[in-house]
C-alpha positions as CSV (number, residue, x, y, z in Angstrom):
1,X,13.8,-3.8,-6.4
2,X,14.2,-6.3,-9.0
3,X,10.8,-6.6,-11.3
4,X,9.7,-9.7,-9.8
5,X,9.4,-7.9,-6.5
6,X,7.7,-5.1,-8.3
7,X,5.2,-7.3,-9.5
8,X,4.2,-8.5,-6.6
9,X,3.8,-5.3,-4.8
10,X,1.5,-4.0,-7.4
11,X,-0.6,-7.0,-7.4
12,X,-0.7,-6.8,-3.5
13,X,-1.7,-3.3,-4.1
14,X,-4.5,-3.9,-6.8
15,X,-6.0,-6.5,-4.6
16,X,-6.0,-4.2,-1.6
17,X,-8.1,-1.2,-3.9
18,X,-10.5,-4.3,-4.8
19,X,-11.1,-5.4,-1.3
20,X,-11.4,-2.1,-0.4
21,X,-13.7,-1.1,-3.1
22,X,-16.5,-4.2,-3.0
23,X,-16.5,-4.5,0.9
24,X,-17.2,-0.7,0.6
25,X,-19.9,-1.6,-1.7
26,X,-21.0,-4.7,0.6
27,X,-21.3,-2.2,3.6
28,X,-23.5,0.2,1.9
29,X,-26.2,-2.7,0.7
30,X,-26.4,-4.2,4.1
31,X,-27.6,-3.3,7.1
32,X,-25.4,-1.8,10.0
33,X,-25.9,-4.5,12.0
34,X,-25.3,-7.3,9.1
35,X,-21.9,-5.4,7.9
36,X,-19.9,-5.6,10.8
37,X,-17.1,-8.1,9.2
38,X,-17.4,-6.3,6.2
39,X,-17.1,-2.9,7.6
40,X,-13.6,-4.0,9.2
41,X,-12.2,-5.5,6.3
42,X,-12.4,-2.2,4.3
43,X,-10.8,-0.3,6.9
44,X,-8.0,-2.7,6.9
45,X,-7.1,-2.8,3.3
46,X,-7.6,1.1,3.3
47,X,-5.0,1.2,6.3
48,X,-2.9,-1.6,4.4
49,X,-3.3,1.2,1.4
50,X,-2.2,4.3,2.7
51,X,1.1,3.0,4.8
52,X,2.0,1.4,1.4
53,X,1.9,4.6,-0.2
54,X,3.4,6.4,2.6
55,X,6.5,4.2,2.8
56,X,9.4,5.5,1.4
57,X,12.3,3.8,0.0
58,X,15.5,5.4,0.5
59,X,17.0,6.3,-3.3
60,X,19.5,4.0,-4.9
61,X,21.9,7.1,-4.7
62,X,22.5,7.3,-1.2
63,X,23.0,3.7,-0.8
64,X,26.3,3.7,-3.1
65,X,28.2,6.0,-1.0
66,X,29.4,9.7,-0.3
67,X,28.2,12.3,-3.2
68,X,31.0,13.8,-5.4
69,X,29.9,17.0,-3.4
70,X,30.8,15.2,0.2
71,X,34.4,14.2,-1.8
72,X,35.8,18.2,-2.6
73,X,35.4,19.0,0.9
């Protein structure tokens, strides 16, 4: 990833944690019944959260070729 790219993801990310964090907040001033929309948009940047951390890249090693290991066979 170039560092443009990594900017952006980061700031994606950042913005995710404060979503997350003050509709959290929101939900626990209000009401059950008032926090509904709220309630939702928490869980959805928290999902957005974790599969962002979960994803893996594959590492710029294997995307060159066959290891020097693969070669002396």
């Amino acid at each position: 990833m170039d560092d443009t790219a990594l900017l952006r993801q980061t700031i994606r990310r950042c913005t995710a944690v404060l979503v997350a964090t003050l509709s959290t907040l929101g939900v626990s001033l209000q009401s059950s019944s008032e926090a509904g929309f709220l309630l939702i948009l928490a869980v959805i940047s928290v999902v957005y959260l974790v599969v962002e951390f979960i994803k893996v890249n594959p590492p710029a090693e294997s995307l060159d070729g066959p290891s020097s290991t693969e070669d002396e066979e």
